[in-house]
py3Dmol code that shows the C-alpha trace and the ligand (Angstrom):
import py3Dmol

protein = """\
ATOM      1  CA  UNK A   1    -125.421  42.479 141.732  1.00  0.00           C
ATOM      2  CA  UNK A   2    -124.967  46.237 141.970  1.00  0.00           C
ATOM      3  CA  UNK A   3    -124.139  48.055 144.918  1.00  0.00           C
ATOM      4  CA  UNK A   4    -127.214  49.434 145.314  1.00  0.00           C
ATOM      5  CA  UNK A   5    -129.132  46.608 145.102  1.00  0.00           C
ATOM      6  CA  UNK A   6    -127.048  44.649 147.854  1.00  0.00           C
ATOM      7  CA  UNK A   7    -127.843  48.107 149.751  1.00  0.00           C
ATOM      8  CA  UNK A   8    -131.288  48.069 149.443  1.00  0.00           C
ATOM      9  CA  UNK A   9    -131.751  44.200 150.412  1.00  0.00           C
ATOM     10  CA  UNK A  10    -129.401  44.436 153.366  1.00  0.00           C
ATOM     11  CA  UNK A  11    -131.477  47.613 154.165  1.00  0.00           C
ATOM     12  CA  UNK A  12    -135.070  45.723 154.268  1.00  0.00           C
ATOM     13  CA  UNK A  13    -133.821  42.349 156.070  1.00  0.00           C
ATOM     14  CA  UNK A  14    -133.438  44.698 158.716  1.00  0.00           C
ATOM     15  CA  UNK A  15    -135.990  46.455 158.787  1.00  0.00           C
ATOM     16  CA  UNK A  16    -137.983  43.226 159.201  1.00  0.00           C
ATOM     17  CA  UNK A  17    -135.711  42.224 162.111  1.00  0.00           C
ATOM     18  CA  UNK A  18    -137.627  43.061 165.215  1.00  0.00           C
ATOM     19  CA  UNK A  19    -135.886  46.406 166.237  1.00  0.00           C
ATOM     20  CA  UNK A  20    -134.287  45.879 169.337  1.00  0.00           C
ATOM     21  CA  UNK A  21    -131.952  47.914 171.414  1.00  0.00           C
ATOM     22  CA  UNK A  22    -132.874  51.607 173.128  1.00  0.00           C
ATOM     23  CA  UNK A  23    -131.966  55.011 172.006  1.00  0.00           C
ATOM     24  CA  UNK A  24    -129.639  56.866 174.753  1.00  0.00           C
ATOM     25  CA  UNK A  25    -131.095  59.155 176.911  1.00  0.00           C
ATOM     26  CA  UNK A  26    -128.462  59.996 179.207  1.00  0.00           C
ATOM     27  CA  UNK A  27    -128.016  63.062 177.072  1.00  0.00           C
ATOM     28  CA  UNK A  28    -131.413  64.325 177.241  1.00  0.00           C
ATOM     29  CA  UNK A  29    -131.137  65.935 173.691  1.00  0.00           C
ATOM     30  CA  UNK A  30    -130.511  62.961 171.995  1.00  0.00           C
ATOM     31  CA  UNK A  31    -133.651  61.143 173.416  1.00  0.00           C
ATOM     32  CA  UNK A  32    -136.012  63.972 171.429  1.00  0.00           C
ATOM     33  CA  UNK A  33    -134.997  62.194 167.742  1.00  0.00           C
ATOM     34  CA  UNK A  34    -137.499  59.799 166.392  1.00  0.00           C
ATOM     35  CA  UNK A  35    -135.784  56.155 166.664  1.00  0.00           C
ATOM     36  CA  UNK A  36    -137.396  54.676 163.810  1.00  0.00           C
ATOM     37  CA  UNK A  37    -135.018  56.750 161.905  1.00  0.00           C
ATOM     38  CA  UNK A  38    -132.954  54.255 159.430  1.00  0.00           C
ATOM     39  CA  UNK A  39    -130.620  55.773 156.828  1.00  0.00           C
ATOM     40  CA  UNK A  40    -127.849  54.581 154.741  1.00  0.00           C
ATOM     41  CA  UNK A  41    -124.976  56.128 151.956  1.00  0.00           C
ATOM     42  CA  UNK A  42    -122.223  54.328 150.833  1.00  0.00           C
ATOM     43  CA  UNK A  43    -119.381  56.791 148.517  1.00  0.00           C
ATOM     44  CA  UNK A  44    -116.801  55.589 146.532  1.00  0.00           C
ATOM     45  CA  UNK A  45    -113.562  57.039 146.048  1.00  0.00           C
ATOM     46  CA  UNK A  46    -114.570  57.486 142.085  1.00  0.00           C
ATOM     47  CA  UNK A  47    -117.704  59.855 143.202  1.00  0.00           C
ATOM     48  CA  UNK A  48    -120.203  57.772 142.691  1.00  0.00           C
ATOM     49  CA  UNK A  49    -122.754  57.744 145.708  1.00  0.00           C
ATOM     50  CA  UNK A  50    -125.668  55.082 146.610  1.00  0.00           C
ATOM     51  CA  UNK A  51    -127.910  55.855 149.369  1.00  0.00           C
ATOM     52  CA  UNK A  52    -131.448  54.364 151.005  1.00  0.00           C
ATOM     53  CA  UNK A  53    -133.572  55.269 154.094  1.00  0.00           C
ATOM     54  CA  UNK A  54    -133.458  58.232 155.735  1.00  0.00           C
ATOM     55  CA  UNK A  55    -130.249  59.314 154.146  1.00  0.00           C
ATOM     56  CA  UNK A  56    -130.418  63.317 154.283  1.00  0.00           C
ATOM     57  CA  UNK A  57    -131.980  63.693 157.900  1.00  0.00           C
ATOM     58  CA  UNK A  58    -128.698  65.243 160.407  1.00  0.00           C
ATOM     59  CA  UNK A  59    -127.897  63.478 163.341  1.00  0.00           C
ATOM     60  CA  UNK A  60    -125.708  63.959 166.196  1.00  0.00           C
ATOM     61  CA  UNK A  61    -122.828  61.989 165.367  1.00  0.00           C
ATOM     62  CA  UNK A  62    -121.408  61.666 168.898  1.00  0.00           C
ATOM     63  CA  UNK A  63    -118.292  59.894 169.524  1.00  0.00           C
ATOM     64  CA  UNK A  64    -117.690  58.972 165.544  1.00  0.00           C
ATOM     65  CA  UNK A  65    -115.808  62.883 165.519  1.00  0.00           C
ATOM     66  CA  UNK A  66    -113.351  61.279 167.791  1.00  0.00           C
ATOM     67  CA  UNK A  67    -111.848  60.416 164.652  1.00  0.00           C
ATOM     68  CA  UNK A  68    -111.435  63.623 163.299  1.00  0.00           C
ATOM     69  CA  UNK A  69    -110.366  65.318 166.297  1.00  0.00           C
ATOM     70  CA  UNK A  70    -107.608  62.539 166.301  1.00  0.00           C
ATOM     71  CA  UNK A  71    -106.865  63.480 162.493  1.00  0.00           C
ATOM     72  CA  UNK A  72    -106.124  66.472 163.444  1.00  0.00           C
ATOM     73  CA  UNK A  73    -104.277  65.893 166.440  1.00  0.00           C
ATOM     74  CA  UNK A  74    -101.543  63.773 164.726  1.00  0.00           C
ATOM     75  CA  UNK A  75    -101.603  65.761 161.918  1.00  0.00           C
ATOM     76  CA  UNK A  76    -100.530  68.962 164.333  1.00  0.00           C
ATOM     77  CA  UNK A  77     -98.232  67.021 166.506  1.00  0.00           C
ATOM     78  CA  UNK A  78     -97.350  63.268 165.280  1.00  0.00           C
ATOM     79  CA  UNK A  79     -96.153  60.979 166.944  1.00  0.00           C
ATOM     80  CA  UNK A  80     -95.662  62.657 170.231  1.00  0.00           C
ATOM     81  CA  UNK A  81     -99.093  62.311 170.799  1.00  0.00           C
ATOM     82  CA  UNK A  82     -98.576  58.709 172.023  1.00  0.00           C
ATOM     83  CA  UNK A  83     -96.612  60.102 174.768  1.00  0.00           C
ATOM     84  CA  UNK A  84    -100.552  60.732 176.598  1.00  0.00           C
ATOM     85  CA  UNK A  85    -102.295  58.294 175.003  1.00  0.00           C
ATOM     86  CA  UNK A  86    -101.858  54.832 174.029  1.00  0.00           C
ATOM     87  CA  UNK A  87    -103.285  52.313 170.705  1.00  0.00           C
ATOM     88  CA  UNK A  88    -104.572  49.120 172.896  1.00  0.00           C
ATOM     89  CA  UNK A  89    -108.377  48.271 172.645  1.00  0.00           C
ATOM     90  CA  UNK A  90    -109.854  49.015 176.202  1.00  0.00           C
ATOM     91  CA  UNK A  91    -112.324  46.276 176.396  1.00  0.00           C
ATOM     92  CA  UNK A  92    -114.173  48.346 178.329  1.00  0.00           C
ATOM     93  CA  UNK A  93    -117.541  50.375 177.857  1.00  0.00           C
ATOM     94  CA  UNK A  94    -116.320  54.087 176.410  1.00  0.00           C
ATOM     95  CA  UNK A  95    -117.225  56.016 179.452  1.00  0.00           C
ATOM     96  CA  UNK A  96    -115.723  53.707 182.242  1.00  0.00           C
ATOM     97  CA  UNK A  97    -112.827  55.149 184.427  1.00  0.00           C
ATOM     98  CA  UNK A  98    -111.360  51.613 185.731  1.00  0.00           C
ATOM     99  CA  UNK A  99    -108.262  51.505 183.188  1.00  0.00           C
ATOM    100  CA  UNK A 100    -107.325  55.038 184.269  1.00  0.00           C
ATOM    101  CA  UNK A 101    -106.004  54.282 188.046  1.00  0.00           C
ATOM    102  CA  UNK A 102    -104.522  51.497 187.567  1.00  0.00           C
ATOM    103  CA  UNK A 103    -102.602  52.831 183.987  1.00  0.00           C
ATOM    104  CA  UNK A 104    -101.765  56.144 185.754  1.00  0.00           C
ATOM    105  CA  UNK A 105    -104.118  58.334 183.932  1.00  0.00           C
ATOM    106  CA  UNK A 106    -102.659  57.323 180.323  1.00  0.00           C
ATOM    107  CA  UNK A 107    -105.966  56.421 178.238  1.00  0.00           C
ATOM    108  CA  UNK A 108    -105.950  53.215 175.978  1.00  0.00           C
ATOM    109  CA  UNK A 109    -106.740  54.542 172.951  1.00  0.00           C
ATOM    110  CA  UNK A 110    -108.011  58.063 171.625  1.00  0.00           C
ATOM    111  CA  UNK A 111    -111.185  56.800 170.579  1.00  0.00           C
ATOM    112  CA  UNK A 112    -113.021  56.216 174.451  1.00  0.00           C
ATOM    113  CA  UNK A 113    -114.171  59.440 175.910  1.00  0.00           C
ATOM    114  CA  UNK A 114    -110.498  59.606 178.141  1.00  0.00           C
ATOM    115  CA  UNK A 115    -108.603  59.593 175.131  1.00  0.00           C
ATOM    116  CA  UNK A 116    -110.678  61.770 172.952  1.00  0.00           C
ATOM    117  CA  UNK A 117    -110.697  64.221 175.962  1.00  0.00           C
ATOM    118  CA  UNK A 118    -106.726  64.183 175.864  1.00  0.00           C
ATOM    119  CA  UNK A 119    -106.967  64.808 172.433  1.00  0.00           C
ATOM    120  CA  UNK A 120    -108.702  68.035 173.281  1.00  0.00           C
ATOM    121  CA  UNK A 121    -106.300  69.050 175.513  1.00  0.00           C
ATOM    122  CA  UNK A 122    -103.485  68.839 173.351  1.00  0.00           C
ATOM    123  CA  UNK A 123    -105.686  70.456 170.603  1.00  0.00           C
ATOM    124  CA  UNK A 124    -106.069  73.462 173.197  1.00  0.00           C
ATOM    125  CA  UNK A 125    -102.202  73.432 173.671  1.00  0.00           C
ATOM    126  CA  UNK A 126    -101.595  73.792 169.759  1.00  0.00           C
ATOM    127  CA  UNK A 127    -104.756  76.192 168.478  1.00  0.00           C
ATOM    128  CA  UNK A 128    -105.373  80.033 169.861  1.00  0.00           C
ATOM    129  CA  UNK A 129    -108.951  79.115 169.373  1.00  0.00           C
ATOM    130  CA  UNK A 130    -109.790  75.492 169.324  1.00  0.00           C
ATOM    131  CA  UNK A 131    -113.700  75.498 168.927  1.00  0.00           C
ATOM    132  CA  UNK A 132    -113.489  77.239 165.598  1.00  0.00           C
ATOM    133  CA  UNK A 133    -110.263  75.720 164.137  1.00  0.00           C
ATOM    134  CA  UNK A 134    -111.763  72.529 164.941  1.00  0.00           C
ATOM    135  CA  UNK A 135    -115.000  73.197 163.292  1.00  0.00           C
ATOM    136  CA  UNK A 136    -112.752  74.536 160.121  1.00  0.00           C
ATOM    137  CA  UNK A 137    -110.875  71.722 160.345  1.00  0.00           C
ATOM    138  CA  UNK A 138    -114.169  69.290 160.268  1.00  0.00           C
ATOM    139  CA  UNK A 139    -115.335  71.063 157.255  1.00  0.00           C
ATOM    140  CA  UNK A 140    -112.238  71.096 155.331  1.00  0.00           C
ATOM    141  CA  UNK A 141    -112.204  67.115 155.876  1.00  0.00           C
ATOM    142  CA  UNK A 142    -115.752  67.180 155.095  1.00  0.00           C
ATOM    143  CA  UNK A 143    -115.544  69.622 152.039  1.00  0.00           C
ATOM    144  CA  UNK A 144    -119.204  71.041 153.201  1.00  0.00           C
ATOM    145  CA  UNK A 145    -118.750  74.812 155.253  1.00  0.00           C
ATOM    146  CA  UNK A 146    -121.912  74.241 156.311  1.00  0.00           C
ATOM    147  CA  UNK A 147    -121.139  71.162 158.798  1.00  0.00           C
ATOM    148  CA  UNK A 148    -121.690  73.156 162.600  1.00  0.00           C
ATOM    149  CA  UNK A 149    -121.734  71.845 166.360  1.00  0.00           C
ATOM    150  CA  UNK A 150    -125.523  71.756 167.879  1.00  0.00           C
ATOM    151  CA  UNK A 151    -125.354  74.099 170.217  1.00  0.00           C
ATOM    152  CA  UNK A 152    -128.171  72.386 172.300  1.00  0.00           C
ATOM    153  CA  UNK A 153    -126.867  69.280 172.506  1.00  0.00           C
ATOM    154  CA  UNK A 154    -123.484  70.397 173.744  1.00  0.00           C
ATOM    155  CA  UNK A 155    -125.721  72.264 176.335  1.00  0.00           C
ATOM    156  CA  UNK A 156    -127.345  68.715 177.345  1.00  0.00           C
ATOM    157  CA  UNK A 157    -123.725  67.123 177.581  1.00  0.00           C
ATOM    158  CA  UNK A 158    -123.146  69.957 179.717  1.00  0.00           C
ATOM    159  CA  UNK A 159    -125.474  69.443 182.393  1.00  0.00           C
ATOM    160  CA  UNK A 160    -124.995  65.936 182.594  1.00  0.00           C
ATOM    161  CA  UNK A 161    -122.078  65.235 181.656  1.00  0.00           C
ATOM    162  CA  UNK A 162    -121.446  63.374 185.117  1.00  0.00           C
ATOM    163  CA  UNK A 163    -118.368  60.958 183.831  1.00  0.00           C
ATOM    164  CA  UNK A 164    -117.340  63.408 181.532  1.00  0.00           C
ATOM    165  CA  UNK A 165    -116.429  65.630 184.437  1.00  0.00           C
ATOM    166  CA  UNK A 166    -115.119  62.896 186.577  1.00  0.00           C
ATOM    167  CA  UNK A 167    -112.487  61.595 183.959  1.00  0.00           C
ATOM    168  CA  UNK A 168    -111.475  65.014 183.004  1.00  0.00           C
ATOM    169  CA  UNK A 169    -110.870  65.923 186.867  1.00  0.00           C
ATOM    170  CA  UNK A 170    -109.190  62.083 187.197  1.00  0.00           C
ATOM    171  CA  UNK A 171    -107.080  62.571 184.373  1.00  0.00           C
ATOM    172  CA  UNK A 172    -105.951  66.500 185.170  1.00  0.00           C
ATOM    173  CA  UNK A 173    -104.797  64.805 188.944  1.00  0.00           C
ATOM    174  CA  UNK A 174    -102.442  62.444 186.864  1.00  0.00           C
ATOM    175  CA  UNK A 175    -101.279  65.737 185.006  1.00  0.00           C
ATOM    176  CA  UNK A 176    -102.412  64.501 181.496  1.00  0.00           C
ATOM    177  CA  UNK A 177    -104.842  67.644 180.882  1.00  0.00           C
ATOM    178  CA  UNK A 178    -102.550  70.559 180.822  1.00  0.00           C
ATOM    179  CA  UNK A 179    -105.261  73.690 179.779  1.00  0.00           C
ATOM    180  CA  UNK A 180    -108.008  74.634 182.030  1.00  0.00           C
ATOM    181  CA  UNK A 181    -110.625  71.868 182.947  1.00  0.00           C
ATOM    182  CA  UNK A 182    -113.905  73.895 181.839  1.00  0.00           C
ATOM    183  CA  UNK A 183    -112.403  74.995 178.296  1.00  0.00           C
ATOM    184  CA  UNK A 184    -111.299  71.699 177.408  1.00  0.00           C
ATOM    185  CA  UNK A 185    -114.149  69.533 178.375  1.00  0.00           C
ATOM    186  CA  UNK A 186    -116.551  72.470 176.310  1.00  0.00           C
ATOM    187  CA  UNK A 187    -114.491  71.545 173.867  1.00  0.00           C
ATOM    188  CA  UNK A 188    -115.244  67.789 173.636  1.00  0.00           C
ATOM    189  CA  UNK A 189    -118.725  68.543 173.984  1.00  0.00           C
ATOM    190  CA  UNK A 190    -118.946  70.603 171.177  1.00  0.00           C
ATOM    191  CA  UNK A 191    -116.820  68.175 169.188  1.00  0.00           C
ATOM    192  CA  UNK A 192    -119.670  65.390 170.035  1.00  0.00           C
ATOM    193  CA  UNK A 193    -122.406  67.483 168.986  1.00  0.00           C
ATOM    194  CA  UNK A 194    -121.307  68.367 165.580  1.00  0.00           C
ATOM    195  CA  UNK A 195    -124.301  66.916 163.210  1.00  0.00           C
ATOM    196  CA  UNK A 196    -124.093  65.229 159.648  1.00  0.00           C
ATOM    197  CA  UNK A 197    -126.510  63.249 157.686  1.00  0.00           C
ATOM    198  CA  UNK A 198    -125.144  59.726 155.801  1.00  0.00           C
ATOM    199  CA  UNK A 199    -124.063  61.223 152.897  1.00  0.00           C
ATOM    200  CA  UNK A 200    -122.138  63.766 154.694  1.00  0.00           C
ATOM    201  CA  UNK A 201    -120.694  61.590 157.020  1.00  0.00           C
ATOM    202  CA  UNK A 202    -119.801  58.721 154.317  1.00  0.00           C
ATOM    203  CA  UNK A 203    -118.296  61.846 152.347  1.00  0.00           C
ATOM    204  CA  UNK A 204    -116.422  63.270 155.588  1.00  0.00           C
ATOM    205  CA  UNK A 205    -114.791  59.523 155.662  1.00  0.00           C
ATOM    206  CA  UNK A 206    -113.483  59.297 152.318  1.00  0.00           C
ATOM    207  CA  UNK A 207    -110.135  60.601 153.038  1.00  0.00           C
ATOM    208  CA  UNK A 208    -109.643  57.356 155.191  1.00  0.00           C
ATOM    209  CA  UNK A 209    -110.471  55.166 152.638  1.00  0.00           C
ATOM    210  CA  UNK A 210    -108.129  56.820 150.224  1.00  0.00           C
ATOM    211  CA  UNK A 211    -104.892  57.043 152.450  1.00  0.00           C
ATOM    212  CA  UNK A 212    -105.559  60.371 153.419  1.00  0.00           C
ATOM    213  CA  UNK A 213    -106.522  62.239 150.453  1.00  0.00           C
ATOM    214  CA  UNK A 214    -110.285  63.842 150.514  1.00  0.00           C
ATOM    215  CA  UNK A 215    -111.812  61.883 147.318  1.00  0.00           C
ATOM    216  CA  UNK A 216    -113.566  64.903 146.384  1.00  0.00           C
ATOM    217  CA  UNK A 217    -110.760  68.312 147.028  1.00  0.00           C
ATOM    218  CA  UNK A 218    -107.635  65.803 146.292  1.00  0.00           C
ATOM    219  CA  UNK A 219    -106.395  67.315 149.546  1.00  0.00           C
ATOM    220  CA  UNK A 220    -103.964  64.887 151.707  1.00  0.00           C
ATOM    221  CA  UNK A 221    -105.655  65.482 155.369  1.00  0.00           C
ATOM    222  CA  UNK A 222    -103.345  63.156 156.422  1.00  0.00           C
ATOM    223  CA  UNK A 223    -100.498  61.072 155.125  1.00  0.00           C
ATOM    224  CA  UNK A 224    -101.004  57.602 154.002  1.00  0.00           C
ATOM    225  CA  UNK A 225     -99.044  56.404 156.955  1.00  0.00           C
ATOM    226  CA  UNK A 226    -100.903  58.315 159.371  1.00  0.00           C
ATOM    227  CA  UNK A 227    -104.350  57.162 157.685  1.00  0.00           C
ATOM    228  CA  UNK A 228    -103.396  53.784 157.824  1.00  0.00           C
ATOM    229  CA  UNK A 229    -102.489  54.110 161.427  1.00  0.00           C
ATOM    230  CA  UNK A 230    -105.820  55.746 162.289  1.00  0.00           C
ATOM    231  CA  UNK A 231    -107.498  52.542 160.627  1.00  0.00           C
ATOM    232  CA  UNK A 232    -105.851  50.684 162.580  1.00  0.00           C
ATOM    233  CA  UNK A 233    -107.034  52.270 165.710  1.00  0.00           C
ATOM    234  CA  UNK A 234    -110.588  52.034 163.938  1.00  0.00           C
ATOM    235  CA  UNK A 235    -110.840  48.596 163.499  1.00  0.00           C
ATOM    236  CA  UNK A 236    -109.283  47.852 167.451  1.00  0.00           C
ATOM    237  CA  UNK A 237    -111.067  50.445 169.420  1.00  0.00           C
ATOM    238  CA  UNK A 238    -113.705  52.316 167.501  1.00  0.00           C
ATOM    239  CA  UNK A 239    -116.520  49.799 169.089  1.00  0.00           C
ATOM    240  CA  UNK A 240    -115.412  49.995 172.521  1.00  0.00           C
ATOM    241  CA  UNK A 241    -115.756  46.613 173.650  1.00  0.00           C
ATOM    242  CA  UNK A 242    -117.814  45.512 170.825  1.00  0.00           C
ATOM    243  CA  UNK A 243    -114.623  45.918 168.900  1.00  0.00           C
ATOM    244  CA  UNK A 244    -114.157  42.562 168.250  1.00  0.00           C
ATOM    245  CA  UNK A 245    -117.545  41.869 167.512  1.00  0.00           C
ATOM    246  CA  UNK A 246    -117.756  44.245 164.733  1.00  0.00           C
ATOM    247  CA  UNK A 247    -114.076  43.038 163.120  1.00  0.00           C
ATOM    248  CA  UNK A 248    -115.522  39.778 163.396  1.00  0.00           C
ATOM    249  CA  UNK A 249    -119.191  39.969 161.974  1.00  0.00           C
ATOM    250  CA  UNK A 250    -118.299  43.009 159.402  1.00  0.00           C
ATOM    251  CA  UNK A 251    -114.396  43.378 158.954  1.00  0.00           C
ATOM    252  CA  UNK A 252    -114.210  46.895 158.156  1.00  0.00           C
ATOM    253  CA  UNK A 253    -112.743  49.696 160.154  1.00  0.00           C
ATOM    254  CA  UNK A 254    -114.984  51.878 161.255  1.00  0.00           C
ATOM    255  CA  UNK A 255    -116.642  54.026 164.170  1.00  0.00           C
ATOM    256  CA  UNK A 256    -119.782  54.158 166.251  1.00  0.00           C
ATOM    257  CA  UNK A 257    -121.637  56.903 167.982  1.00  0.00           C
ATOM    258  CA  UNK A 258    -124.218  57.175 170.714  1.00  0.00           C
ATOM    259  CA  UNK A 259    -126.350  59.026 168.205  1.00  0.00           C
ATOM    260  CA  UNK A 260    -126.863  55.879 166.421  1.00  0.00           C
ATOM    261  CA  UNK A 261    -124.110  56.690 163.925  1.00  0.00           C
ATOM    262  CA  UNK A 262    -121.635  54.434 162.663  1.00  0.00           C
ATOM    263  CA  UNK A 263    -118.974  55.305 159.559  1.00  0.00           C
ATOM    264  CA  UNK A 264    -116.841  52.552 157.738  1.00  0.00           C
ATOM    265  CA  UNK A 265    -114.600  52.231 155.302  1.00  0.00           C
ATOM    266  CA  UNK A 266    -112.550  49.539 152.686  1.00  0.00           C
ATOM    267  CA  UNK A 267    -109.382  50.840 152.240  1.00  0.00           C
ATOM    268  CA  UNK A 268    -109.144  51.969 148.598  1.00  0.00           C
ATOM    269  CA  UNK A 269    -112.492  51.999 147.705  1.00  0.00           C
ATOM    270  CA  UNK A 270    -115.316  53.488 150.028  1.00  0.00           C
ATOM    271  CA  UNK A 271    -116.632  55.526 153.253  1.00  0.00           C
ATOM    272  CA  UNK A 272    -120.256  53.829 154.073  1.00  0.00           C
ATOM    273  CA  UNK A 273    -122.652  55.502 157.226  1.00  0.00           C
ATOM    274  CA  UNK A 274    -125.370  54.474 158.618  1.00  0.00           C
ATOM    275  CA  UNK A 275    -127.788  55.361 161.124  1.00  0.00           C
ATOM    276  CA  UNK A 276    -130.104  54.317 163.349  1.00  0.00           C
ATOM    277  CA  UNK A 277    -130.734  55.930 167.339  1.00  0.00           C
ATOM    278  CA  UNK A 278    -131.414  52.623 168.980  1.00  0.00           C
ATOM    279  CA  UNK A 279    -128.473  50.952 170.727  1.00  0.00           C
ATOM    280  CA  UNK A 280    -127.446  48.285 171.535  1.00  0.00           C
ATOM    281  CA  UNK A 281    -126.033  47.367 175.160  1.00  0.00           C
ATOM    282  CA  UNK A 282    -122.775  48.675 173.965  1.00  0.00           C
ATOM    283  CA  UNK A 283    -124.459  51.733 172.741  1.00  0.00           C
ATOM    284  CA  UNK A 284    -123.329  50.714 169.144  1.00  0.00           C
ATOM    285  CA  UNK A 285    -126.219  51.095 166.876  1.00  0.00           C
ATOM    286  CA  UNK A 286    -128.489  47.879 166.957  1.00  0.00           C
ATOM    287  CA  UNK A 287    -129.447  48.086 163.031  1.00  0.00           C
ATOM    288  CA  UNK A 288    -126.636  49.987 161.895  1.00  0.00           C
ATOM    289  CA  UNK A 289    -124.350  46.694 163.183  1.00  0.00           C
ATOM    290  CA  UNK A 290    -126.553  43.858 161.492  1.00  0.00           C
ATOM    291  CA  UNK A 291    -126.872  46.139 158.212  1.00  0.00           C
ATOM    292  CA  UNK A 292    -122.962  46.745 158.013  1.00  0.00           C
ATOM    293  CA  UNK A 293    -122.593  42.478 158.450  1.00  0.00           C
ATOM    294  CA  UNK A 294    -125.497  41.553 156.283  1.00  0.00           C
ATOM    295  CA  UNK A 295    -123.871  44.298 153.733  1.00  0.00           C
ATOM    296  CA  UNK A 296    -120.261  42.842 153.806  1.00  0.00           C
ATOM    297  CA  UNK A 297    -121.591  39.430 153.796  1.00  0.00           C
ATOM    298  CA  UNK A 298    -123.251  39.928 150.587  1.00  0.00           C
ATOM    299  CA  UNK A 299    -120.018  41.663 148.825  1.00  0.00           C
ATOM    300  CA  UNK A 300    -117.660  39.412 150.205  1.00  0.00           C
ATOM    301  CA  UNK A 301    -114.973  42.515 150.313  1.00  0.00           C
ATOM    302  CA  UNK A 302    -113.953  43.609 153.478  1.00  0.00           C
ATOM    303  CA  UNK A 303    -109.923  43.851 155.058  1.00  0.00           C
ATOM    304  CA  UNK A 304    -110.097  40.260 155.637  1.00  0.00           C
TER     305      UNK A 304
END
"""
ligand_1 = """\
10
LIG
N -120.758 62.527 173.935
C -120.823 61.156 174.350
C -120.261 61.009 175.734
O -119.347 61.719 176.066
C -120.083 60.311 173.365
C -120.232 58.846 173.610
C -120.346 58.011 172.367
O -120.795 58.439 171.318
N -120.021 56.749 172.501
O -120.690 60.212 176.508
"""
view = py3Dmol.view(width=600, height=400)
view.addModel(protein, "pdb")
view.setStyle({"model": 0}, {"cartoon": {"style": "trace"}})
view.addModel(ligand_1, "xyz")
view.setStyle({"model": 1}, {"stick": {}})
view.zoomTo()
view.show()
């Protein structure tokens, strides 16, 4: 069976599935999208592309840039990075602020909203003007210029942002954010807002799925240690503490969003997105979780 066939099946099975879960509206700009919404695109690291649904509509892709802003962290500084951050799976939902006490303000991984604020920090340390050089850098991994953060929904992180503020401030006590607290925390908010549709997103995650070479440009974004390292921290922490749950039902690496994003990949061979705004209790998209399993299940190829 052809991939777009398995795409398409896997794609309707769940859209008979009663559609549980709730789209999140603790950022009040995300609650505005319609969360019927239900898109899919799956590109190889040949250039061929398959996609079905709503597979050209932008969405906020949330906390799947995390991986990007970690790209470009290590590719910057390496290894030292570890130094503020660790690679263990947290366990724990992606905003909570329990770990941090007790681990002396070192985050578990770079992928919850502690780490991926660290990140920021040291991006602030390295750039003379992080918003755009991050955007640049997003664009370059993307190959598309016209990739941008959503200005509004970095304002509605803004006002809100209630846990956002309080890890920031916890973490800056244990002296792991170095740069102002305001410029760095606009930062991550502008990182989460940055919008994509599938196809841009499955294109954005090539280079992961060809150890660190954009499919598309041939240029290395990272090395092929480095992108097998970020995989790593994919498949143990980029579902929070669904982690397991996805390596176990799909076996890919991949990462989720409160948007209702999530990006995969099989090493060697292809970036897949898909999207859908209802979450789950985990705020990991509800459909975009059963399509990945019912979709690996059917091409029996995954890491595993
Ligand atoms: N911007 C969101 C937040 O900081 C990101 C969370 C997510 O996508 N899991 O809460």
């Amino acid at each position: 069976m052809n991939c777009q066939k398995i795409i398409e099946i896997a794609y309707q099975q769940v859209k008979e599935m009663p559609s549980e879960g709730a789209i999140a509206t603790y950022i009040p700009e995300l609650a505005t999208v319609d969360s019927d919404y239900f898109g899919v695109c799956l590109t190889t690291n040949k250039g061929e592309q398959y996609t079905y649904g709503d597979a050209m509509i932008p969405f906020s892709i949330q906390s799947i840039a995390k991986v990007l802003s970690l790209s470009f962290a290590i590719s910057l500084v390496g290894e030292d990075i570890w130094k503020r951050i660790d690679v263990e799976p947290s366990g724990s939902a992606f905003n909570s602020l329990v770990q941090l006490e007790s681990e002396n303000g070192i985050p578990r991984n770079p992928l919850i909203n502690a780490g991926a604020i660290v990140i920021c920090d040291i991006l602030s340390s390295h750039l003379k003007n992080p918003k755009t050089a991050l955007l640049e850098y997003i664009q370059k991994v993307a190959n598309n210029s016209e990739i941008t953060y959503c200005p509004s929904i970095a304002q509605s992180e803004k006002d809100t942002g209630y846990r956002n503020y309080a890890l920031i401030n916890f973490l800056k006590s244990f002296g792991n954010i170095k740069n102002d607290v305001d410029q760095v925390i606009d930062l991550y908010f502008h990182l989460c807002s940055v919008k994509m549709n599938c196809c841009q997103l499955a294109q954005t995650f090539g280079y992961l799925a060809n150890k660190g070479k954009q499919p598309q440009t041939g240029q290395q974004i990272v090395s092929p240690s480095q992108s097998k390292r970020i995989n790593a921290i994919m498949q143990t922490c980029g579902f929070y503490d669904e982690a397991g749950e996805f390596a176990y039902k799909v076996g890919l690496p991949g990462k989720s969003g409160v948007g209702g994003g999530i990006a995969a990949i099989l090493p060697n061979q292809y970036a897949i997105s898909v999207w859908s705004p209802k979450l789950n209790a985990r705020g990991n998209s509800f459909r975009g979780m059963k399509f990945l399993e019912l979709f690996t299940d059917a091409t029996q190829d995954t890491v595993f």
